[in-house]
mmCIF file of the C-alpha atoms, coordinates in Angstrom:
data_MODEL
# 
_entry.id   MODEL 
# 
loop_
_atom_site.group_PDB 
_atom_site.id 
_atom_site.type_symbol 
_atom_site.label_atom_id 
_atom_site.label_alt_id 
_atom_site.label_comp_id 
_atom_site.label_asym_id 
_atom_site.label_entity_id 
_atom_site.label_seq_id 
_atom_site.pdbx_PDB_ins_code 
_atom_site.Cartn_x 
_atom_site.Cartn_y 
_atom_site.Cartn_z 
_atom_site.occupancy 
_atom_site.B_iso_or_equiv 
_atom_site.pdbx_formal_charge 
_atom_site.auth_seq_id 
_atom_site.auth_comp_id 
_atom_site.auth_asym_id 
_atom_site.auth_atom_id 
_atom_site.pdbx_PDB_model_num 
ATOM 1  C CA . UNK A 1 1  ? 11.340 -95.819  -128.687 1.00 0.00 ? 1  UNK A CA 1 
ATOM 2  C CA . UNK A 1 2  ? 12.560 -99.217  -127.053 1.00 0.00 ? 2  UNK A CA 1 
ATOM 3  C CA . UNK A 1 3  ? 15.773 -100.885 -127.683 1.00 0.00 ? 3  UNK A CA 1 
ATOM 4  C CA . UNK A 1 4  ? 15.124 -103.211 -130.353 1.00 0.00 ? 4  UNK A CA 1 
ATOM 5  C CA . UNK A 1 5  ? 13.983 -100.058 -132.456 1.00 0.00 ? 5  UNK A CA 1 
ATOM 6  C CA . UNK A 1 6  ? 17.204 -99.153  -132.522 1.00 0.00 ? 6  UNK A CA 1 
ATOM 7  C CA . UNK A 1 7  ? 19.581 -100.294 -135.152 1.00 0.00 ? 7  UNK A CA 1 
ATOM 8  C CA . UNK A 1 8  ? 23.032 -101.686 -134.497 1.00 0.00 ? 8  UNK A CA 1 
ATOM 9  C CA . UNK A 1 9  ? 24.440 -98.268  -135.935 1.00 0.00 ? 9  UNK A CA 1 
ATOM 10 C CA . UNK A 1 10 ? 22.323 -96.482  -134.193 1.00 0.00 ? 10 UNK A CA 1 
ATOM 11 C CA . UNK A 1 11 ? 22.256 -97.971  -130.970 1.00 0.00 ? 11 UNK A CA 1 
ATOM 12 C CA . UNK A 1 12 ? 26.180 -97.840  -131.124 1.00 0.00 ? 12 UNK A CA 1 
ATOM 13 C CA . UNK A 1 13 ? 26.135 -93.910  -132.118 1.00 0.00 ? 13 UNK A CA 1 
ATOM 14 C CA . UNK A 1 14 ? 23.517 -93.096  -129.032 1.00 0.00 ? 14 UNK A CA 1 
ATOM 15 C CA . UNK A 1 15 ? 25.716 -95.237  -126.510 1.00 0.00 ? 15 UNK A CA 1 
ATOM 16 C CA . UNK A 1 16 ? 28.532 -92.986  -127.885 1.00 0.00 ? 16 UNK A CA 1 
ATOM 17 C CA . UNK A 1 17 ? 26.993 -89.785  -128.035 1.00 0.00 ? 17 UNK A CA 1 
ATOM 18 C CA . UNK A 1 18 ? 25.779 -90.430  -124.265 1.00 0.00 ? 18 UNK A CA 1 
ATOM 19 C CA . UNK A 1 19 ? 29.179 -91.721  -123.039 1.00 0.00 ? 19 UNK A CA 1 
ATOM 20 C CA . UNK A 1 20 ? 30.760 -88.500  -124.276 1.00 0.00 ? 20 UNK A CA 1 
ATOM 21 C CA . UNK A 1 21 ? 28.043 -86.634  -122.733 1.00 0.00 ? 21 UNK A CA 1 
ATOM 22 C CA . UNK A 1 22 ? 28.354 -88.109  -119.707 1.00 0.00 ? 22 UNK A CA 1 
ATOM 23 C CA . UNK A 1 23 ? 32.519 -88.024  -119.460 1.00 0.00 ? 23 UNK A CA 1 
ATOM 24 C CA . UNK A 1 24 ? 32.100 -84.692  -120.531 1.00 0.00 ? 24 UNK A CA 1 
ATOM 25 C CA . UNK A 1 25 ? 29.394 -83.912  -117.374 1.00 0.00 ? 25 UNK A CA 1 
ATOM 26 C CA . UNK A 1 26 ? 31.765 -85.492  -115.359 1.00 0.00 ? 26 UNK A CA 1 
ATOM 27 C CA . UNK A 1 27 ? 34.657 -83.550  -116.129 1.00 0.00 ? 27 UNK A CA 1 
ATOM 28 C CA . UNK A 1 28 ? 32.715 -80.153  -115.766 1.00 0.00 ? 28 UNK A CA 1 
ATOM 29 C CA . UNK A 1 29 ? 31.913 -81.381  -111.929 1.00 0.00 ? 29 UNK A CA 1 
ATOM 30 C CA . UNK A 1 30 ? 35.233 -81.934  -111.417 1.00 0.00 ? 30 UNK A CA 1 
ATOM 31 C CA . UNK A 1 31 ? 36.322 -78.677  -113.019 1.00 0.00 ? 31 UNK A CA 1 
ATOM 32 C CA . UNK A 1 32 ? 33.883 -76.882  -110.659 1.00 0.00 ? 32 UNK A CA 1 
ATOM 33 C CA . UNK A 1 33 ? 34.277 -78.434  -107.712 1.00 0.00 ? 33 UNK A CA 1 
ATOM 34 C CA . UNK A 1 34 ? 37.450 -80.370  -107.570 1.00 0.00 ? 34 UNK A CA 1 
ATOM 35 C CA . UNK A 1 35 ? 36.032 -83.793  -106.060 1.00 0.00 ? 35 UNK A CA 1 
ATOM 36 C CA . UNK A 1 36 ? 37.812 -86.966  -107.037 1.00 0.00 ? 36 UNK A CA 1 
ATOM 37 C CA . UNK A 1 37 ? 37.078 -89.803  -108.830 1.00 0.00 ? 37 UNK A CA 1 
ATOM 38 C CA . UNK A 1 38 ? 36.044 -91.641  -106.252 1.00 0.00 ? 38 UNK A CA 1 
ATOM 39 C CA . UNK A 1 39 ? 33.114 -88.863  -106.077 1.00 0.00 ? 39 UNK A CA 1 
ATOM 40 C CA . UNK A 1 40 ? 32.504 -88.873  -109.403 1.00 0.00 ? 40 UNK A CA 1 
ATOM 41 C CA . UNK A 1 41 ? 31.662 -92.871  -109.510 1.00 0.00 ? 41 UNK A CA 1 
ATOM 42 C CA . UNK A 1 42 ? 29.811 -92.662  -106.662 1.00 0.00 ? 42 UNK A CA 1 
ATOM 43 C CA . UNK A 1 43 ? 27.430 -90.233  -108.138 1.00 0.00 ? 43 UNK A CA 1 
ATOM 44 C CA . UNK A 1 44 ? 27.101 -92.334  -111.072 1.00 0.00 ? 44 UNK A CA 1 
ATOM 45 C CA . UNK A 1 45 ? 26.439 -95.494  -109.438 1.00 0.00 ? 45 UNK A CA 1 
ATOM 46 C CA . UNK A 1 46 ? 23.375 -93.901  -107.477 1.00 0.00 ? 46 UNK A CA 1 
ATOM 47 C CA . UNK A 1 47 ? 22.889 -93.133  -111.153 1.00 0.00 ? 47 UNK A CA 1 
ATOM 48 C CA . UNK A 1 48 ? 22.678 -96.566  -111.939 1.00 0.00 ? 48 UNK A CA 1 
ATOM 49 C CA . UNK A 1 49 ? 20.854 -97.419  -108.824 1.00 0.00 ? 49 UNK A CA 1 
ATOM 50 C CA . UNK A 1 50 ? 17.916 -94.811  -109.917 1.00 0.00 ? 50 UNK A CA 1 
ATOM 51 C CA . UNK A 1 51 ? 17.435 -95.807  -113.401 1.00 0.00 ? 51 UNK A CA 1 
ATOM 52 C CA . UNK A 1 52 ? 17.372 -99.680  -112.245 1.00 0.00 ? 52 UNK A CA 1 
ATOM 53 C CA . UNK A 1 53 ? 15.534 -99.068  -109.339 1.00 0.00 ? 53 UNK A CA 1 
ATOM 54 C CA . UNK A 1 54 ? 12.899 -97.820  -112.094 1.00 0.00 ? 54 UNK A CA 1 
ATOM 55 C CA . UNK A 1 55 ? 12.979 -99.916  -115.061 1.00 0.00 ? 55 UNK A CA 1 
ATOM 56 C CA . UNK A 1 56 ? 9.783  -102.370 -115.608 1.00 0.00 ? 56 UNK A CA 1 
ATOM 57 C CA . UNK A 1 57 ? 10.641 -105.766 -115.020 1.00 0.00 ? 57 UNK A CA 1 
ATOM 58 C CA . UNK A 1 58 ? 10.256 -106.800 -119.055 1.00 0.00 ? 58 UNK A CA 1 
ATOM 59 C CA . UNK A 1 59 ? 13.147 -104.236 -119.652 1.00 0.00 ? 59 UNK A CA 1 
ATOM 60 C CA . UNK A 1 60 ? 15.601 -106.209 -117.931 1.00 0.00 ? 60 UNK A CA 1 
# 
């Protein structure tokens, strides 16, 4: 399912869903193994880096 399948109250609920998923990952990391922030955005800018790094050009 692309993006534009996706309706605007959808798309909203699945960025939300994921963003609490993802805070919520987060905070379990830190729980575990009390790294700081700084840490924490660093892992999710490599993240970013892998998902970009592998997105087809007519995604973008």
């Amino acid at each position: 399912m692309g993006y534009n399948d996706f309706t605007d109250e959808q798309l909203n609920q699945v960025c939300e869903d994921a963003f609490v998923n993802i805070k919520e990952a987060c905070m379990r990391l830190q729980e575990k193994t009390k790294c700081s922030n700084k840490v924490v955005i660093e892992m999710l800018n490599n993240v970013v880096e892998f998902y970009t790094s592998n997105t087809p050009e007519s995604e973008n």
